[in-house]
Structure formats: structure tokens, C-alpha cells
C-alpha positions as a printed NumPy array, in Angstrom:
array([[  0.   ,   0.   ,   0.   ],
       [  2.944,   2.14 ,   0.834],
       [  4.324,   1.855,  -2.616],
       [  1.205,   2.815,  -4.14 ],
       [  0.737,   5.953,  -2.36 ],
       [  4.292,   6.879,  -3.408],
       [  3.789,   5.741,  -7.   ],
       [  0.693,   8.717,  -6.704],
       [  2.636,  11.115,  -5.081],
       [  5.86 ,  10.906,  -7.543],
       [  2.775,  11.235, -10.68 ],
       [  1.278,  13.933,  -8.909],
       [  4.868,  15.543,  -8.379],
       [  6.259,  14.875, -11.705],
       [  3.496,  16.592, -13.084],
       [  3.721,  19.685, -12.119],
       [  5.442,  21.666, -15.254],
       [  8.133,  24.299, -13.543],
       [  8.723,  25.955, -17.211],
       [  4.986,  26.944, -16.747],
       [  4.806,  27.606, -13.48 ],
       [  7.974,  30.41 , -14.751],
       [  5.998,  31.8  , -16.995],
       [  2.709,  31.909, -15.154],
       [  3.897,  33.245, -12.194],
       [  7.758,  34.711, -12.406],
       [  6.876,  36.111, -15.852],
       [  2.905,  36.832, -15.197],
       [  1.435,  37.158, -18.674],
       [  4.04 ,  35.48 , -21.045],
       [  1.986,  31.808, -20.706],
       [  0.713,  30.632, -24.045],
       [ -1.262,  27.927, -25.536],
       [  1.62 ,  24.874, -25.33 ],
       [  1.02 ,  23.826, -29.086],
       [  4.997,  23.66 , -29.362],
       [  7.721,  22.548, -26.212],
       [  7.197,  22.889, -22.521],
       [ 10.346,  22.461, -21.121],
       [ 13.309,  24.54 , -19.736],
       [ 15.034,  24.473, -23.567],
       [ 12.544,  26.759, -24.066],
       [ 13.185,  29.238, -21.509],
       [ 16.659,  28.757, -22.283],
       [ 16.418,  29.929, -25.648],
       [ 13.244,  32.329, -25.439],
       [ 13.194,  33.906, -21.894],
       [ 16.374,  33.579, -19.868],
       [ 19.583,  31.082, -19.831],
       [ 19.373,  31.294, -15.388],
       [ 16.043,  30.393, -15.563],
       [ 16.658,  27.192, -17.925],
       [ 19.453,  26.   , -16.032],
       [ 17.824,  26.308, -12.553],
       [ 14.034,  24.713, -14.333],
       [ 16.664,  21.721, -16.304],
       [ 18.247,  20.825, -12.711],
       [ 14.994,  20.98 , -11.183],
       [ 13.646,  18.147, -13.453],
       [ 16.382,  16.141, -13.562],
       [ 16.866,  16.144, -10.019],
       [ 13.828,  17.003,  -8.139],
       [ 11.529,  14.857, -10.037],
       [ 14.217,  12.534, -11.645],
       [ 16.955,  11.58 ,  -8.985],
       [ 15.153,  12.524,  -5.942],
       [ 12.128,   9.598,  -6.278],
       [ 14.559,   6.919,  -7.   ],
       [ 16.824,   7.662,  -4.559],
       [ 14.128,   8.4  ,  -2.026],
       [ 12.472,   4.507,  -2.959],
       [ 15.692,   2.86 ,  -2.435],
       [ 15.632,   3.732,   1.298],
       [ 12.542,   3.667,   2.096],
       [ 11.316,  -0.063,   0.021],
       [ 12.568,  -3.225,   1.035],
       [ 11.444,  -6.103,  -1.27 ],
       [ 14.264,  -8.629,  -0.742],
       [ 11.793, -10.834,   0.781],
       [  9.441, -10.983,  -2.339],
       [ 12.171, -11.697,  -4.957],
       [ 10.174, -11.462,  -7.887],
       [  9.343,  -7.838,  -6.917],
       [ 13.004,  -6.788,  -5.729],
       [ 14.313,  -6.45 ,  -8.89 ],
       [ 11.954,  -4.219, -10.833],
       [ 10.241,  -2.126,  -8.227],
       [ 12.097,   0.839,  -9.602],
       [ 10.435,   0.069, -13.151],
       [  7.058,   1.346, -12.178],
       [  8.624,   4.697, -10.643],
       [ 10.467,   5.489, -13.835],
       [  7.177,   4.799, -16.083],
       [  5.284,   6.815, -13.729],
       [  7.751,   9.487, -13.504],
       [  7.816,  10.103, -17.232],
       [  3.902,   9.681, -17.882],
       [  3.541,  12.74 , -15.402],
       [  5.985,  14.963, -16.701],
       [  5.384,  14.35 , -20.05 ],
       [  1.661,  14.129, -20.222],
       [  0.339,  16.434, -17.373],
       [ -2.67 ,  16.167, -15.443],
       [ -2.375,  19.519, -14.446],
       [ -2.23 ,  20.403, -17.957],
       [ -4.482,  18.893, -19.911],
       [ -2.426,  16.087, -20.627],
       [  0.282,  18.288, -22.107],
       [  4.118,  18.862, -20.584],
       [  7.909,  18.308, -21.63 ],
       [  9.709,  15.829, -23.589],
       [ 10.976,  14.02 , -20.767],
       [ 14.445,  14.155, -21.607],
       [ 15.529,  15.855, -18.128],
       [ 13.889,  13.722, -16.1  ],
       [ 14.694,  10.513, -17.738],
       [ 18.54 ,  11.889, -17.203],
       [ 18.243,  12.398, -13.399],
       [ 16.168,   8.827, -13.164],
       [ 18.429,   6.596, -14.998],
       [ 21.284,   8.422, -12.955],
       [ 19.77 ,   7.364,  -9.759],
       [ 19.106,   3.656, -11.258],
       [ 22.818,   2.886, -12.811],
       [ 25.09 ,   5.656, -12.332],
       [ 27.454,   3.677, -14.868],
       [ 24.902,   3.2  , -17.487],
       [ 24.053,   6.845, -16.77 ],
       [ 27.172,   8.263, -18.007],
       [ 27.343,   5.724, -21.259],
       [ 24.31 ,   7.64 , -21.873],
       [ 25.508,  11.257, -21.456],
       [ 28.894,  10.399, -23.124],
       [ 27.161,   9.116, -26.155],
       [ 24.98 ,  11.995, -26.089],
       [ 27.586,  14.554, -26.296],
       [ 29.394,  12.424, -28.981],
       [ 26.516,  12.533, -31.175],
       [ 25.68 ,  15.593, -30.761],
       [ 29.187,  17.116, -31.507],
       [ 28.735,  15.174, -34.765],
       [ 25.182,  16.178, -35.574],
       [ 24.646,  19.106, -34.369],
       [ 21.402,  18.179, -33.638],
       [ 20.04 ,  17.813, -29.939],
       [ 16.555,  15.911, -31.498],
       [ 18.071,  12.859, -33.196],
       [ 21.135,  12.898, -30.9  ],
       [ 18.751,  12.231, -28.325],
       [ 16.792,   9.394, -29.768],
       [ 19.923,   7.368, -31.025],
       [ 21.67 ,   8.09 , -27.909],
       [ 18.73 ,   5.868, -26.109],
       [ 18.228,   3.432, -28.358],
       [ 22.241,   2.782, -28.545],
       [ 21.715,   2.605, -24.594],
       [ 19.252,   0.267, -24.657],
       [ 21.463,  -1.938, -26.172],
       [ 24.454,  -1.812, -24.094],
       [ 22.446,  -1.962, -21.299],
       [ 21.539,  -5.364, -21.973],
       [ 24.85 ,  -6.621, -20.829],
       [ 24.576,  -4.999, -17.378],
       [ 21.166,  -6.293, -16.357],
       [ 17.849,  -7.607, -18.056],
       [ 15.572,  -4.797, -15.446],
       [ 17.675,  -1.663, -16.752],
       [ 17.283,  -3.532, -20.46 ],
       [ 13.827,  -2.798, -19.221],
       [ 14.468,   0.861, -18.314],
       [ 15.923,   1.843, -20.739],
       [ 13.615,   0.685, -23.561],
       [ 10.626,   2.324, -21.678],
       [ 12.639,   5.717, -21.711],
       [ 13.171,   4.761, -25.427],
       [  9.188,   3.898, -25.671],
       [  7.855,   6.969, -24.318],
       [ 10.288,   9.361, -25.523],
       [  9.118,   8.31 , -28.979],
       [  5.442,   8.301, -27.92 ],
       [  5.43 ,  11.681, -26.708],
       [  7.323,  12.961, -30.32 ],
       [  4.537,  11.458, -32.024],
       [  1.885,  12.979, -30.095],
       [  3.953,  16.023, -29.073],
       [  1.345,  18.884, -27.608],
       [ -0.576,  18.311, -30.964],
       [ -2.165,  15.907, -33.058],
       [ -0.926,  15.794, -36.42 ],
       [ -2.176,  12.544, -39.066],
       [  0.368,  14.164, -41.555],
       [  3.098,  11.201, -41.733],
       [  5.858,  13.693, -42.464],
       [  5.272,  15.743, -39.51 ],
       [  5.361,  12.25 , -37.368],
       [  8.779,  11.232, -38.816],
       [ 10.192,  14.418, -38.519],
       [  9.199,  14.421, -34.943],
       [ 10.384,  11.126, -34.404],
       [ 13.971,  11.505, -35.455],
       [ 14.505,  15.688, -35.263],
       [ 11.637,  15.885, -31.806],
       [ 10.15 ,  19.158, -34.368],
       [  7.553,  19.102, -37.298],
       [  9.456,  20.365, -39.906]])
């Protein structure tokens, strides 16, 4: 029962969007419609560089380290083996499902890509920085945060195989939902073009 209550409190937590609460309440009046990103890139590049760092920390460790590291003191499932080794599995999936698809936003919010950082650091710190590195190699090669992103994950996935079948398991739900919430984004679109171009380059055109 304990875990559940947690597993609601992390969605309820993870939900809440701090680039909108920013804009809503530090910069009253500049809140807009969320057709396009909610996420601290966005007030990085549109509003102010503090403000992006501070909400980009603040997702990747408030509502991405803190949960898993708070669940690995406070559960204790060695006696119920089958349980011990993924009850960190549900945390992640909620953990992303809030942030990226809101409640208190209509079922809007970020990309996820903070968050997922500051989870899978507090999962396998190793694995963690295979993930980083790789995304900074791509990138420098690319130039291209959206698809450096993606391949980054799904490269991941793979390597993480050889650590342990549960963060196989984390990582390809990262890699799942990522891609699910490029294809919805904060907008439906049936246009196939716009859907790959959001898939690989997280932008419609």
C-alpha cells in the first residue's frame, strides 16, 4: 500500500510543469497555448539562460533523482524476490507519464528528456554516463540535440543489456515513451511527415 501511495505522489509531483509555473507566475502574462515545447530548452532559448538552467536541474533532479533515490531507502522487497528487482520500473514509467503528459495540464508537458537523465542516474550511475557520453558524442557530430537524443537511447538500450535484463527494461521504456510523446507532441498531427520528422529531429518540420 505504501508503494502505491508513493507511486501517486511521484505522478502527482512529476506533473507539475516548472517551465509553466515560470511563466505563469515569475513572468505573469508570457503563458501561451503549449502547441509547441514545454520544457526549460525553451526558456533557455526564449526567456532567460538562469532560468533554464535552474528549471533543467529541477527536473532532472527534483523529479528525476530525488524519487529513485528516495524509494531505495525507504522499500525493502528482498523478501518478495520477484518484486526486488523491478520495483524501480514502475517509478520510472510513472515518472515520465507525469511529466510528459500532465494532469495539471491537460495532458500536455515536456519531452521528458531531463527527467529521464536524473532517473536513470539514480538507477545505474554507470549506465548513466554511457548515456551522457554518447549523447555529447553525437551531438558534436550532428549538431542536432533531437536525433542525438533518440539514437543516444536506443544505442543505450542496447548496451544496457549486458549490465542487467531490469535496466534492459528501463531503458527501452525511456526509449518507448520518448518516442510516444514525439509522435503525439502537444498536438495531433495525421500528416506522416510531420510524425517522422518528430520522431527523429523531436520538431515538425
Amino acid at each position: 500500500m505504501e508503494y502505491v501511495i508513493f507511486l501517486i505522489i511521484v505522478f502527482f509531483f512529476s506533473s507539475l510543469n516548472f517551465s509553466n509555473i515560470y511563466l505563469n507566475k515569475i513572468q505573469k502574462g508570457s503563458s501561451q497555448s503549449w502547441t509547441t515545447h514545454i520544457g526549460s530548452s525553451h526558456i533557455w532559448k526564449y526567456h532567460s539562460k538562469i532560468a533554464g538552467v535552474i528549471i533543467f536541474f529541477g527536473d532532472s533532479i527534483l523529479k528525476g533523482l530525488l524519487p529513485i533515490f528516495t524509494a531505495k531507502f525507504i522499500f525493502d522487497f528482498s523478501q518478495l524476490e520477484s518484486i526486488d528487482k523491478y520495483y524501480l520500473i514502475p517509478i520510472l514509467f510513472t515518472q515520465i507519464i507525469g511529466n510528459n503528459w500532465s494532469i495539471f495540464m491537460r495532458f500536455k508537458g515536456g519531452r521528458g528528456m531531463a527527467i529521464i537523465i536524473g532517473s536513470l542516474l539514480g538507477i545505474n550511475t554507470i549506465m548513466a554516463m554511457i548515456l551522457y557520453s554518447l549523447y555529447i558524442a553525437i551531438y558534436l557530430k550532428v549538431k542536432d540535440g533531437g536525433p542525438a537524443w533518440i539514437i543516444s537511447i536506443a544505442i543505450s538500450s542496447i548496451i544496457s543489456l549486458f549490465f542487467s535484463t531490469t535496466l534492459l527494461y528501463c531503458y527501452l521504456i525511456c526509449l518507448f515513451l520518448v518516442i510516444a510523446k514525439r509522435i503525439t507532441g502537444n498536438s495531433i498531427s495525421n500528416n506522416y511527415k510531420i510524425i517522422v520528422n518528430r520522431i527523429i529531429f523531436d520538431r515538425d518540420i
